[in-house]
N, C-alpha and C positions, 0 to 999 in steps of 0.2 A: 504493500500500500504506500509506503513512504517511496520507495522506488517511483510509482505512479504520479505520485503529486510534485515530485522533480521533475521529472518530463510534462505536467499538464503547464506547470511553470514556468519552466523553458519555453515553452510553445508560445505561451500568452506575453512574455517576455519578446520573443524573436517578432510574433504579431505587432508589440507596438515597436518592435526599434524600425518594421519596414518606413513609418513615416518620417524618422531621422534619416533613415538611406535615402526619400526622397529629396530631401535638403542637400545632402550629398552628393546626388548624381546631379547635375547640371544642364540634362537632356531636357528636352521639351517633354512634360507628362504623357502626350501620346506615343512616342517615340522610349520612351522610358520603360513605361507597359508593355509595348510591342515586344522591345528588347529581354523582357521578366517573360512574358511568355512564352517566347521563342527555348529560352533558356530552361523553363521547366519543361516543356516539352519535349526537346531534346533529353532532358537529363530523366523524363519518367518513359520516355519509347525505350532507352537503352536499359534502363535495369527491370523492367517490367517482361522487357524480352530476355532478359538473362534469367528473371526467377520465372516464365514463361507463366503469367502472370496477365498478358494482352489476350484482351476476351472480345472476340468478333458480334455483333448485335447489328440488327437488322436498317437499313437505311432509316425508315420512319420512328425506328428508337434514338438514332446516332443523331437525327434532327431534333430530338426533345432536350438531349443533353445538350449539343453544340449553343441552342436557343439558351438557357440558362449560362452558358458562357460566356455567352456573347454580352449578358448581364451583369455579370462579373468585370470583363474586357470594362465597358462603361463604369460599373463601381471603382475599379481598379483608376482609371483615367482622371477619373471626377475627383478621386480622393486627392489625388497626389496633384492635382492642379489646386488643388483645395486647397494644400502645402505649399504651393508657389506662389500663389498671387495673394495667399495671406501667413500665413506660418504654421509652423506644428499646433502650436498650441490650437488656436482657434480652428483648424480640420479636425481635431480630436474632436474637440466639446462639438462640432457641428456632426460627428459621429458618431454622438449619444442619440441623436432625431431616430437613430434606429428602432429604436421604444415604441416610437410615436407611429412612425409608418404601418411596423408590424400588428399594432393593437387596430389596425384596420384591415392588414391587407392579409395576415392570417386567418380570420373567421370568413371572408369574403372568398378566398383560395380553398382552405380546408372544411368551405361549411356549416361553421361551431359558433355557438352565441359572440355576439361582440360584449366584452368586458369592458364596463363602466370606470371600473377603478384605473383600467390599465390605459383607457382612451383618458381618463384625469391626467397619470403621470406620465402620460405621453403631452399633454400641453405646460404641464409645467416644465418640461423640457424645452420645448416649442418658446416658451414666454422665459429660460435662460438665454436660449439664444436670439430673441428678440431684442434682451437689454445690449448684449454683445454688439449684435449687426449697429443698432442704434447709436449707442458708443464708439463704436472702431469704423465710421465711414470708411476708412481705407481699406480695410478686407473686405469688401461688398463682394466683390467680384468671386474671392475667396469663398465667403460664405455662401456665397448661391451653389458652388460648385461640391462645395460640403455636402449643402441640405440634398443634391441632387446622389450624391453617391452616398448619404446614409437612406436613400430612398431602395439603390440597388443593394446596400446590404442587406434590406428587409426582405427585400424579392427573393432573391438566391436562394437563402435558408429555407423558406417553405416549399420552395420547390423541390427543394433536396430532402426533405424529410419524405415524400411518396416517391420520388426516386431511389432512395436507398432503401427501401422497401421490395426493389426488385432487384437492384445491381449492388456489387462488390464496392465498397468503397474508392480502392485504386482504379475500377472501370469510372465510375462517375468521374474522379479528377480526371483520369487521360481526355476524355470526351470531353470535357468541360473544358477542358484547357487549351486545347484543341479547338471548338468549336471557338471559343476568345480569340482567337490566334489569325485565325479563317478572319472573323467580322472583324478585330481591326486593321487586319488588313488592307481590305474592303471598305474602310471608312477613314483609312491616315490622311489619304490623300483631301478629305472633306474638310478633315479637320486641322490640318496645319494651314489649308487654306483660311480658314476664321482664327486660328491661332501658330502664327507664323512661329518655326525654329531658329535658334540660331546658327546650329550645325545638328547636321545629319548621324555622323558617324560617332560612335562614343571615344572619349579620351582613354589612356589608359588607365586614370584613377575612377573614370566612370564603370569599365570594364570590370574593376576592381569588387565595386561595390554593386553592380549589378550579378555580379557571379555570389556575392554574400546574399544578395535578396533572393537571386531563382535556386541557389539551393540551401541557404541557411535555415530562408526566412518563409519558402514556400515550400519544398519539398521535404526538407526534414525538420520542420515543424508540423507538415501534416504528418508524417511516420512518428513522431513524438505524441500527438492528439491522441494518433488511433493507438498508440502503443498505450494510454495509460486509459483510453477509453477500455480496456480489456479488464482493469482491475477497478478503477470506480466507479460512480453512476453518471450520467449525460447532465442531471442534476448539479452536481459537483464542479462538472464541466463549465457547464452555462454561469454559473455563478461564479466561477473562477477568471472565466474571461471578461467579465465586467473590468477587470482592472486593465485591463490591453490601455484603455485612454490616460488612464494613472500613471502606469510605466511610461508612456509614450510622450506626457506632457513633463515628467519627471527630469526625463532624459534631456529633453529640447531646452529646458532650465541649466542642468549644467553643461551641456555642452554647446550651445547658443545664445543663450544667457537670456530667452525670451522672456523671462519675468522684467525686464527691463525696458522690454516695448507695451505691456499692457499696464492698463491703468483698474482701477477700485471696481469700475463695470464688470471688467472681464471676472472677476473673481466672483460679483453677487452673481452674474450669469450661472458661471461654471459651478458654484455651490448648489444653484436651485435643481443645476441637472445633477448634480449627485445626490442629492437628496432623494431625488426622483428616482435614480438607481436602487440605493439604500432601504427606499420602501419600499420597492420592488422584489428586491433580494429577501426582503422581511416576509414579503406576502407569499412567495413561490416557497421558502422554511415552512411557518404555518402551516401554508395546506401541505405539504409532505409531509409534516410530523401529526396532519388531521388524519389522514389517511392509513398512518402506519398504525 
């Protein structure tokens, strides 16, 4: 068990430092992505064929996965633009919203009553990052790009949850990853056109820290998830990753020094969304200890 909750740690740990890598790499966020995808892709075809481990699925399955990738591709995107045109810090707290989305877009996707409590701390979230945007006019840009890709982290997950209901865990990422890969492809050229690069090709220090993201921060933080998914509950899980924005905003503090660009806002913001968290985390305890 203790085994277990090092690697869930690790994982949630490697999840927030990918937003410091995006500070780091200097690419254009579409080009950035491309580059993370490209890179887990290559790196899960070659050991998934060594543990022969690649699972063939029918065209009209490989399109439900790829489609949910392609969701991903856009989360991925949006985040890390979220990062650039405003900072770590404020992509985090606007990657709390995911609360907010899910308490709608899970009972509407999975069919199940819509919860009142959880549409509440989903706006009290909503109304941290309202004082934020209010306060910081100059991450506007930033924060749309936030709200926008804690919109696709809401998506992904519930789709993933009747998907993995039929496929292997390591089948869904290849596909998924995959299918990312395919649509930004297919959309770079859109979008360097509305958001021009400075250079195409990565530096060597960007290589550096892209080869940290597609296998540190993507591959073997998902083999760390699933490895400790084995010994505790999804339970545990979910609740352990709430601190991904903790770590994430922690980091960009000492190593950016971003506590020195925000002001008295940012902090009533970012309080009200962990609050929101916080009761959160309280309500989903409760009913597990009602139940048991």
């Amino acid at each position: 068990m203790k085994k277990a909750l090092i690697q869930l740690h690790t994982a949630v740990f490697l999840a927030g430092f990918t937003a410091i890598l995006g500070k780091l790499i200097h690419l254009n966020e579409g080009l950035l992505v491309w580059y993370r995808l490209f890179i887990t892709v290559a790196t899960l075809l070659v050991l998934q064929y060594v543990k022969k481990q690649l699972q063939k699925i029918s065209f009209s399955q490989a399109i439900t996965l790829f489609a949910v990738g392609a969701i991903v591709a856009v989360h991925w995107v949006t985040f890390y633009g979220s990062v650039k045109y405003a900072n770590i810090s404020v992509a985090l707290v606007c990657f709390s919203a995911t609360g907010f989305f899910t308490a709608f877009l899970e009972p509407l996707i999975l069919k199940r009553p819509l919860s009142i409590a959880e549409v509440a701390l989903g706006l009290l979230t909503i109304a941290g990052i309202y004082i934020i945007f209010d306060f910081h006019p100059q991450y506007k840009l930033g924060i749309i790009f936030g709200i926008v890709s804690s919109l696709g982290s809401a998506l992904f997950p519930v789709f993933n949850k009747k998907l993995l209901q039929r496929y292997q865990p390591h089948t869904v990422v290849m596909y998924e990853m995959s299918g990312g890969l395919i649509a930004l492809t297919l959309l770079i050229p859109v979008y360097l056109w509305q958001f021009p690069a400075a250079y195409y090709l990565p530096t060597g220090t960007d290589w550096l820290w892209l080869l940290v993201l597609g296998w540190f921060c993507t591959v073997i933080s998902f083999e760390l998830q699933l490895k400790a998914l084995k010994k505790i509950s999804a339970f545990t899980a979910n609740l352990t990753y709430n601190l991904e924005p903790v770590y994430g905003i922690i980091m960009a503090f000492i190593f950016f020094k971003e506590n020195k660009e925000l002001n008295s806002q940012f902090y009533i913001g970012a309080g009200l969304i962990l609050l929101a968290v916080i009761i959160q985390m309280l309500r989903v305890y409760w009913q597990k200890n009602r139940q048991v």
